[in-house]
SEGULUM-386218 format. One record per atom (N, C-alpha, C, O): x, y, z. Coordinates in steps of 0.2 Angstrom, whole numbers, plus 5000, padded with zeros to 4 digits. Layout:
N
XYZ;...
//
This chain:
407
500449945000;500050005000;500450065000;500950065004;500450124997;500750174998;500450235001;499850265001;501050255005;500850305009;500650355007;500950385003;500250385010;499650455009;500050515007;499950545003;500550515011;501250565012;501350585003;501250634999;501550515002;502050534994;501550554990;500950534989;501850584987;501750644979;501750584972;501350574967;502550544973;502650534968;502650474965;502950444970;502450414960;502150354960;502750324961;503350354961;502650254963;503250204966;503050154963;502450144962;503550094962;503350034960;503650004965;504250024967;503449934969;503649884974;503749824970;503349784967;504349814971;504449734966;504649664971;505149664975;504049624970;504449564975;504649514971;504549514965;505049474974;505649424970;505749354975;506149344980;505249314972;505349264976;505749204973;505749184968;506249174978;506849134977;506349054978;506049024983;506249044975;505848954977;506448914977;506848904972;506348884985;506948834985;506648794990;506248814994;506848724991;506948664990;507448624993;508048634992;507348564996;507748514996;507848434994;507448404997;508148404990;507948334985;508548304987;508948344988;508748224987;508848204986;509048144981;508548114980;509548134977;509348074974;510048034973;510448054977;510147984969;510747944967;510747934961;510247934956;511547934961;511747904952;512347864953;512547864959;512447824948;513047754949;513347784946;513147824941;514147794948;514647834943;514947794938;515347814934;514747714939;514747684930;514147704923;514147694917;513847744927;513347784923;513347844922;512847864919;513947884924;513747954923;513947974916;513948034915;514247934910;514547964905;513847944900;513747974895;513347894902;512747864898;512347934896;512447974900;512047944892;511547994889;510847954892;510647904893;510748014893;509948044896;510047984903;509447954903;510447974908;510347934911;509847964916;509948024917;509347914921;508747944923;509047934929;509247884931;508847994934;509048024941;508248024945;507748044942;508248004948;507548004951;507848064959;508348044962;507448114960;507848154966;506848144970;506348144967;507048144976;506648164981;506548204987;506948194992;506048244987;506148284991;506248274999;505948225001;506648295003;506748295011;506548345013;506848395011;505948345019;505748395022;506148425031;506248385036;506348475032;506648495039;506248475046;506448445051;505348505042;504848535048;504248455044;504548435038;503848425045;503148415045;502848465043;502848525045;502648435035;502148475029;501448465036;501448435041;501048515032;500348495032;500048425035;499748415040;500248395028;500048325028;500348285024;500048255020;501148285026;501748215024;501348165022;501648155017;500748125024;500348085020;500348105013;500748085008;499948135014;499748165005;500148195001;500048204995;500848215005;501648215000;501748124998;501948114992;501648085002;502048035001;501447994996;501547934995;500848004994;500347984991;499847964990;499447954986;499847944997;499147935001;498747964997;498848014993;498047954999;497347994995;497248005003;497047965007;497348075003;497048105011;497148175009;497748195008;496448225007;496448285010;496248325016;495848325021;496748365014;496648425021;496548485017;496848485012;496148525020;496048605017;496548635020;496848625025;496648675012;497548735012;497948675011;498148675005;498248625015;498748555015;499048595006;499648615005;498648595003;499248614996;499448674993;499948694990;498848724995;499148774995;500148795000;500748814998;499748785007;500348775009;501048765007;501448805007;501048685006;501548645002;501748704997;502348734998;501348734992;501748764988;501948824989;502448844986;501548864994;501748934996;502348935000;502748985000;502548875004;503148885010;503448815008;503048765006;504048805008;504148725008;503948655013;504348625017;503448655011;503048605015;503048615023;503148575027;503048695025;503148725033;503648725034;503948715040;503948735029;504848795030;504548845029;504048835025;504648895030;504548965028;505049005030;504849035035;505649035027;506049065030;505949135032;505849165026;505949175038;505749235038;506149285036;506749275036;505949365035;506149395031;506649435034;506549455039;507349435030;507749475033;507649535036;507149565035;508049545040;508049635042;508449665036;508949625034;508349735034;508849775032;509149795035;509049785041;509849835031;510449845036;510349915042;510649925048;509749955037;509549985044;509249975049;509349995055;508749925048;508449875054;508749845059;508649845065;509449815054;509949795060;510549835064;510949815068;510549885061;510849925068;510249995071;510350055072;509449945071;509149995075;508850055073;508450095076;509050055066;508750125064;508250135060;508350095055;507750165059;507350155056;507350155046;507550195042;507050095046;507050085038;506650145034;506050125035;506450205031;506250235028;505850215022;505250245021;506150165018;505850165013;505250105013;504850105009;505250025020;504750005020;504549985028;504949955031;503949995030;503949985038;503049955038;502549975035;503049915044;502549895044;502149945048;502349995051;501249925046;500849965046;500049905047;499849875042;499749905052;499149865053;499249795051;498749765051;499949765048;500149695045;500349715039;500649675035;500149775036;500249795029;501049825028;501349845033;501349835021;501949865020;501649935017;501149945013;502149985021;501850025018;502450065014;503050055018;502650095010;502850135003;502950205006;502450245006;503650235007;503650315009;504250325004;504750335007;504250334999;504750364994;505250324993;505850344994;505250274990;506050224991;506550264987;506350324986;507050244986;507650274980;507450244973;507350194970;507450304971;507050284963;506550274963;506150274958;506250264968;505450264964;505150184967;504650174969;505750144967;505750064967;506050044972;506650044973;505449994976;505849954981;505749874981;505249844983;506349854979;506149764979;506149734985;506449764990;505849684985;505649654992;505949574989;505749564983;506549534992;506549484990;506649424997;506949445002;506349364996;506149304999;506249244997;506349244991;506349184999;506649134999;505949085002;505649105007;505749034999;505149015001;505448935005;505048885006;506048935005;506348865009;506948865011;507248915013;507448805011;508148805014;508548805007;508248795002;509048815007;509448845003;510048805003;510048775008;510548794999;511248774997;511548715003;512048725007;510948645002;511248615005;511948555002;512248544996;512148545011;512848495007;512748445009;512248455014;513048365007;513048295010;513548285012;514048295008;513648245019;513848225022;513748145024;513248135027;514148095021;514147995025;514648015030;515148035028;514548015035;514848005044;514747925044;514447895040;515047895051;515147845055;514547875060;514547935063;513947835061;513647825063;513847815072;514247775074;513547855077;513547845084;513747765085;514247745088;512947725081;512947675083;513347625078;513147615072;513847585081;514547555077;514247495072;514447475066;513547485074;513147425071;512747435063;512647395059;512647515063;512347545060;512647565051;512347575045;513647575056;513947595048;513947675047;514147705052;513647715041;514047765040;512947785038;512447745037;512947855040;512447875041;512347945036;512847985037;511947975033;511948045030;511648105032;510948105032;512048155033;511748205036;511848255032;512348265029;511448315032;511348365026;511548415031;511548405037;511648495029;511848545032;511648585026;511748575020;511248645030;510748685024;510648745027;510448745033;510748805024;510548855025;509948905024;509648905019;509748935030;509148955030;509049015034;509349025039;508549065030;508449115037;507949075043;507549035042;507949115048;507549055053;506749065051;506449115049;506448995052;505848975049;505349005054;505448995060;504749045050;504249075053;503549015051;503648965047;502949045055;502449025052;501949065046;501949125048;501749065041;501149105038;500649085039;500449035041;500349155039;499849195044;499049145041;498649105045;499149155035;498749115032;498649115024;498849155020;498349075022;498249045015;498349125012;498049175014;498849135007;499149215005;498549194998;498449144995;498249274997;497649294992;498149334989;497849364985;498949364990;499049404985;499849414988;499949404994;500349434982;501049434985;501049464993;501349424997;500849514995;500949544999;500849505004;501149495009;500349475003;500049435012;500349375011;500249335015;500849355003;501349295006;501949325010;502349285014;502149385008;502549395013;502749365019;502349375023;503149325022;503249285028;503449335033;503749385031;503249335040;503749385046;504349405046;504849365046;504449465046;505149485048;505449455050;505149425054;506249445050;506649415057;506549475062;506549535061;506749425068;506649465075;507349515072;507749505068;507349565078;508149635077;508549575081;509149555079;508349545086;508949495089;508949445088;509149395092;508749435081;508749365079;509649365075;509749425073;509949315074;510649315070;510549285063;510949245061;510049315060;509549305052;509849265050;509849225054;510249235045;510449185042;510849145047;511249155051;510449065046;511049005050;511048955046;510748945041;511348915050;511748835047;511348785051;511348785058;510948735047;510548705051;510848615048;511048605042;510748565053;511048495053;510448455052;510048475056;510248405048;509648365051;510048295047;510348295042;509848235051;509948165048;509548155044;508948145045;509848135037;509248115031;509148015031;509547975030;508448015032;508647955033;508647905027;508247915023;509247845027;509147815019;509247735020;509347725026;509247675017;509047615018;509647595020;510047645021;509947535021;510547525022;510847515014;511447515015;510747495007;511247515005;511547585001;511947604997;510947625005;511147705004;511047744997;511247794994;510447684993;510347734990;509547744987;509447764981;509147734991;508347764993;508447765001;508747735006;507847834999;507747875005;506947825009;506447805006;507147825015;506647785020;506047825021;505447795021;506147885024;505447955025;505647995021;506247995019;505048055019;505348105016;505748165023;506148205022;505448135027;505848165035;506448155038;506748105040;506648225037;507348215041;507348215049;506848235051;507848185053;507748195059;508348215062;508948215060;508148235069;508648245072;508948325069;509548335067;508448365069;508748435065;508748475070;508348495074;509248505070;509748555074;510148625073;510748625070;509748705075;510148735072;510748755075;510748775081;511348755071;512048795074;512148845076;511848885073;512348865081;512248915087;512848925088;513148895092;513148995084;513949005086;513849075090;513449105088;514449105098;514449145099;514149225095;513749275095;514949195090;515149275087;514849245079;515249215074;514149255078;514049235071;513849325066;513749385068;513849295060;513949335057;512949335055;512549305056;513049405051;512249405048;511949345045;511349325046;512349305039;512349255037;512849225037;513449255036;512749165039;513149095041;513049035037;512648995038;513549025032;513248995028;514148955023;514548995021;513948905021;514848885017;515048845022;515648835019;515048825027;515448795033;515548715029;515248685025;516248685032;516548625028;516548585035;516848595040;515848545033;516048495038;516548445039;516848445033;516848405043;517148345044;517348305051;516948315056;517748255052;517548215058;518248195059;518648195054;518648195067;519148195069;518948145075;518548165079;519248105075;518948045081;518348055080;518148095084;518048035077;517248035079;516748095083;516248095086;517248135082;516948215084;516848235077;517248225073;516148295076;516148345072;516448385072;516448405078;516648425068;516948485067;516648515060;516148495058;516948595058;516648625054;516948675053;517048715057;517348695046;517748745045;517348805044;516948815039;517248845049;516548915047;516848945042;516648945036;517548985043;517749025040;518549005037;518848965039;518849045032;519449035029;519849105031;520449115031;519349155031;519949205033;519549255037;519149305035;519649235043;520149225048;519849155047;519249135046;520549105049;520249025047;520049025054;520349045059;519448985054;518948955060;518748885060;518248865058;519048865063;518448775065;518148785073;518448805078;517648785072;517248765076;516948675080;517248615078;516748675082;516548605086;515848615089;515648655093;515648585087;514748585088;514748525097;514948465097;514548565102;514348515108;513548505109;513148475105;513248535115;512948465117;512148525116;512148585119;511648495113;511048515111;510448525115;510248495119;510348585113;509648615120;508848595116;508748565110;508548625120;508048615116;507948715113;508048755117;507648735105;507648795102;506848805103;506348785100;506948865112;506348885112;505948925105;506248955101;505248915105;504848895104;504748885096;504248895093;505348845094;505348825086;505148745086;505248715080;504848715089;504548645088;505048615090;505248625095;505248575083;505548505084;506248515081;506548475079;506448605081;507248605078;507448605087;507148625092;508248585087;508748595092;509048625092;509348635086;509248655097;509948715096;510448695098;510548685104;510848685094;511748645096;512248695096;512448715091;512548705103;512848775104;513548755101;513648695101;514048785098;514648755094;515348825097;515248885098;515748775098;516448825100;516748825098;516848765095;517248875097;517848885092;518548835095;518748835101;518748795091;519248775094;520048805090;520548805093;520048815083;520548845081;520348925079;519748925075;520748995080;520649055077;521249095074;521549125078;521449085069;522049085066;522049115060;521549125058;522749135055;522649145048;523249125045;523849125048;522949095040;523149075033;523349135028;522949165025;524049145029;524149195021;523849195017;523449245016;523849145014;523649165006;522849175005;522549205000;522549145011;521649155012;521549235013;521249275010;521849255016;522149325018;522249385012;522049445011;522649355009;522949385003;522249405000;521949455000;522049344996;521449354993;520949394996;520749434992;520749405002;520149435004;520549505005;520449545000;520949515009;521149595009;521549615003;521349675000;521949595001;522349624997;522149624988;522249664983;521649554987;521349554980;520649584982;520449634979;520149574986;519749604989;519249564986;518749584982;519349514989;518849434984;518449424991;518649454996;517649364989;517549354994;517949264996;518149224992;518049255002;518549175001;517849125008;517649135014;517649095003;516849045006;517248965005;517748955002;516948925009;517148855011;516548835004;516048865002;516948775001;516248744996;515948684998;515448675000;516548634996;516048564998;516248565006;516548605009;516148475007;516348425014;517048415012;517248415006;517248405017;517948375016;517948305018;517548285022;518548255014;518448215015;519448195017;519948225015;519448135021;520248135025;520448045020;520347985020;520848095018;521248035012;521848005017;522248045019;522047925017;522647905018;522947855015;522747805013;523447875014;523847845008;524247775016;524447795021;524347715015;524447675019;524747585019;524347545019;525547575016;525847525013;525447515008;525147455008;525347555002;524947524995;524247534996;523747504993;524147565000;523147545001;523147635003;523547665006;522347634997;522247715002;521547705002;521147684999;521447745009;520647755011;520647795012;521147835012;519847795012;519647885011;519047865017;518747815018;519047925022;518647905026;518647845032;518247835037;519247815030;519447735035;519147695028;519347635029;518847695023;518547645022;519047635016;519347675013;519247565016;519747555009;519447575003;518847575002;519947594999;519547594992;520047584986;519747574981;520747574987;521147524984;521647494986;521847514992;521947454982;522647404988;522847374982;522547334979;523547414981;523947384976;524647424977;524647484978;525147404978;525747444977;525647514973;525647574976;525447504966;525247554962;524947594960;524947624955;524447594967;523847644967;524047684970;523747734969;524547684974;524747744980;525547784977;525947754973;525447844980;526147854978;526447824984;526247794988;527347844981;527847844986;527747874992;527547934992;527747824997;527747875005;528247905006;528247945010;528847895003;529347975005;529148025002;529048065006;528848044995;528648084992;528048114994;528048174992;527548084998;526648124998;526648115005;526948075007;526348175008;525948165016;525448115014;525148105009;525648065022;525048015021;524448015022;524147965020;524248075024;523548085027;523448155028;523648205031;523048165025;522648245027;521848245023;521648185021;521448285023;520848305021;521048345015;521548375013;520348315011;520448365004;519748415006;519248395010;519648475004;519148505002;519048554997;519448534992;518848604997;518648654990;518348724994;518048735000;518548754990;518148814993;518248854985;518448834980;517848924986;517648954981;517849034983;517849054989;517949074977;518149144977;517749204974;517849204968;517449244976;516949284972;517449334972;517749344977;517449374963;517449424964;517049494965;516449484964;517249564967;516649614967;516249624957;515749644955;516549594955;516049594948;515749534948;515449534943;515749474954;515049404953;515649364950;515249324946;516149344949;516449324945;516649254951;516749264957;516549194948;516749144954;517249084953;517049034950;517849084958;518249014955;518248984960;518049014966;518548924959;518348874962;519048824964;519348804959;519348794972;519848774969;520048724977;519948734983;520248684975;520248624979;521048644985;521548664983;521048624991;521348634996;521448585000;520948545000;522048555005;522248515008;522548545017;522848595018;522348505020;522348525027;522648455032;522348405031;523048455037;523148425042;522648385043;522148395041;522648325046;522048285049;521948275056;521748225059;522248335058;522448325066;522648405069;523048445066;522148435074;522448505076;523348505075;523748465076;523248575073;522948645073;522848635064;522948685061;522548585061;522248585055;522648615049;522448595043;523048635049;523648685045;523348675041;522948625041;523548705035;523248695027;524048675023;524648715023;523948625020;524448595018;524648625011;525148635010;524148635007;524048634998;523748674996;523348685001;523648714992;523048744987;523148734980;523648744977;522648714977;522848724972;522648764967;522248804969;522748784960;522448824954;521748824953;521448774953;521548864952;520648884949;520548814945;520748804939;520248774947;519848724944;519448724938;518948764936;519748684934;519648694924;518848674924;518648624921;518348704927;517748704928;517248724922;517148784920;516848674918;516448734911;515848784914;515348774917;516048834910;515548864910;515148884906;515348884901;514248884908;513848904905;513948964900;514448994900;513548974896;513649034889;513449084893;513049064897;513649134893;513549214896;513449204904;512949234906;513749164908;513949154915;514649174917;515149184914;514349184923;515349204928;515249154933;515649154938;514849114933;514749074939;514749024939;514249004937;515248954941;515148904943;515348894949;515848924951;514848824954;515048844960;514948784962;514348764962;515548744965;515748684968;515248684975;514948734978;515148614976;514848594981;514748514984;514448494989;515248484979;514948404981;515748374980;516048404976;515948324983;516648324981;516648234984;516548234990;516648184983;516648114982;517348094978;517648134974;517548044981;518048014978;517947914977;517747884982;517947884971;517747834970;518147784966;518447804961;518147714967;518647694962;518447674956;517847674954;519047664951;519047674944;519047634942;519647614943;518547594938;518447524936;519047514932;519447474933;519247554927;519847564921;520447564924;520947544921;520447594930;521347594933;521247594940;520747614943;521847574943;522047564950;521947614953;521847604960;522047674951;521947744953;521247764954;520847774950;521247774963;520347824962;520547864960;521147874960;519847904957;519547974953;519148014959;518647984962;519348064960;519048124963;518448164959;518448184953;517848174963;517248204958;517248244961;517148244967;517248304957;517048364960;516348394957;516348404951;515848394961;515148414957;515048484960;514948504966;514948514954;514648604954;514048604948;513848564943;513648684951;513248694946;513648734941;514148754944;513548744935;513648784932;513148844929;512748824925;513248904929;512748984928;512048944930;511648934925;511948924936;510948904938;510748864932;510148874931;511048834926;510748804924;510948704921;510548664919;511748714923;511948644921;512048624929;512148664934;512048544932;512448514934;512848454933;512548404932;513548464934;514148464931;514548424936;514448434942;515048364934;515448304938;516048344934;516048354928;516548364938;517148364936;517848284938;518148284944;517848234933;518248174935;518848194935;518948234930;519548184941;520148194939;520448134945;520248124951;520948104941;521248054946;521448084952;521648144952;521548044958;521748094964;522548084964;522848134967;522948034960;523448064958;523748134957;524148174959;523348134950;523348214950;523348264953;523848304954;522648254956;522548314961;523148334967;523348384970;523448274967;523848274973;524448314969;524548364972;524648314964;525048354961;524648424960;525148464961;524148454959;523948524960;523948534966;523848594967;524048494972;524048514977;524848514981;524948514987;525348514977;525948514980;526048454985;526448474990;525848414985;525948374991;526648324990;527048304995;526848324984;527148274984;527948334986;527748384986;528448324987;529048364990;529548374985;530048404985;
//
């Protein structure tokens, strides 16, 4: 609605982000086959409506579908504060009035309102399971503003608008939930995640989001930041007054430290420097290398020379924006034991890009064996410009040479 005050016409633009969360599987002896078919399925954080009538039951509820599609099946992320909101001061250009937005002269004439209708840029994680009998178990970590309810069945953009975040709320976080899957890991058992818990760091930022998970003795850990580098360690979970069935898992800093060259880029090229995928802890050990503890080859041949390579460290990825949106991408090696050091970096990964794009952006990183040679192959899976998704194969040989490891 615009306000009685102004003289001059305004246009109000909303821009809604529709997002989601899916699951699926591919055989990587199939990833070179044409038109090979993916089946992905949705994983919910919160209880839809009516999870029945997602999963196909014949049971209606009234709204149950509107809902579903207005909010992600009761996610609903609520709406950021602007940055005058978050330091307190009064926003001019939109402020609430009777439940309505009301319009006092924006700049230019024009004010966009943008919204996110679920969770955002989740990663996969297989862990070792609590319980020893169970094996390796998968957990997703996904970003989101914290989840409101809607008011009701929205009759027009304005009334889908979702709630503001609180001024004391720390508007973007990093939320954990167990996805559950059968035991040979590849269909999912509910569309229900469980065990969902949001990250609760002292000193967080407005948005919280890119964090590299991994497991050190069977503890989690979590690379928040790279410059200033930060691991964090998630302890012991409260219950997240009055949010249902999410947990709040308070997380402390265990290393705060810097890396030159992370440094380098962020102050001196003036890049943004974000974590990309999971990290995965490779050991090369008399001819045999695992990843994760788990074997995945055993031949003299398959490994390098142990004088020549560290035997063990973590691989992961991270990514670099430039102030023109421009984005690379590039894989990293790290101690597997405090104080975590970073062992490697390597070159801007030879990543394709879409036609008239600056953007491709890693996020998935797997390492598997090569039915053709004794050498695993490293995958690195990114989108490329929001329209392709892309496997980049390179032996970990290799890699292990882009990353300087060998002496």
């Amino acid at each position: 609605s615009l306000s009685q005050e102004s003289h001059r016409d305004v246009s109000l633009v909303f821009q809604k982000w529709s997002s989601g969360l899916l699951v699926g599987s591919v055989h990587v002896t199939e990833l070179g086959a044409p038109d090979y078919p993916i089946t992905m399925q949705p994983v919910f954080p919160q209880a839809p409506k009516s999870l029945r009538q997602l999963e196909g039951e014949e049971e209606e509820q009234s709204g149950a579908k509107e809902v579903a599609s207005y909010g992600w099946a009761g996610w609903l992320p609520c709406l950021p504060q602007t940055n005058e909101e978050r330091s307190r001061k009064e926003d001019r250009g939109i402020r609430k009035r009777r439940g309505q937005l009301r319009i006092s002269d924006p700049t230019n004439n024009t004010k966009s309102i943008t919204w996110s209708t679920g969770p955002e840029d989740p990663r996969l994680n297989f862990v070792k399971s609590a319980n020893e009998q169970s094996g390796l178990e998968l957990r997703m970590t996904f970003f989101s503003y914290r989840p409101t309810k809607p008011r009701k069945i929205p009759e027009t953009e304005e009334e889908a608008l979702p709630k503001r975040c609180r001024l004391e709320s720390k508007q973007g976080r990093l939320y954990e939930m167990k996805v559950p899957i059968s035991s040979s890991g590849g269909q999912l058992k509910s569309l229900m995640g469980e065990e969902l818990r949001e990250l609760d760091v002292a000193r967080a930022e407005p948005i919280e989001k890119n964090w590299i998970r991994f497991q050190f003795k069977s503890q989690t850990y979590f690379l928040q930041r790279l410059s200033p580098f930060v691991i964090v360690r998630p302890e012991h979970t409260t219950p997240h007054p009055g949010e249902g069935n999410i947990g709040r898992q308070l997380v402390r800093t265990i290393i705060n430290t810097n890396v030159p060259a992370f440094d380098w880029a962020a102050k001196t090229k003036k890049l943004a420097v974000h974590g990309g995928s999971n990290a995965l802890q490779i050991e090369h050990k008399k001819g045999q290398i695992l990843v994760e503890g788990q074997l995945l080859s055993s031949s003299p041949s398959a490994t390098l020379d142990p004088s020549n390579v560290r035997l063990s460290y973590y691989l992961a990825t991270f990514h670099t924006r430039s102030p023109r949106g421009e984005y690379l991408n590039y894989a990293f090696a790290f101690q597997p034991h405090p104080p975590f050091k970073v062992l490697g970096i390597s070159s801007a990964l030879p990543l394709t890009r879409s036609s008239n794009s600056q953007s491709t952006f890693l996020s998935g990183l797997s390492i598997v064996p090569d039915p053709k040679s004794l050498q695993p192959k490293v995958l690195f899976g990114y989108g490329s410009g929001d329209e392709d998704s892309r496997i980049l194969s390179v032996p970990l040989r290799l890699v292990e040479e882009w990353l300087a490891l060998r002496d």
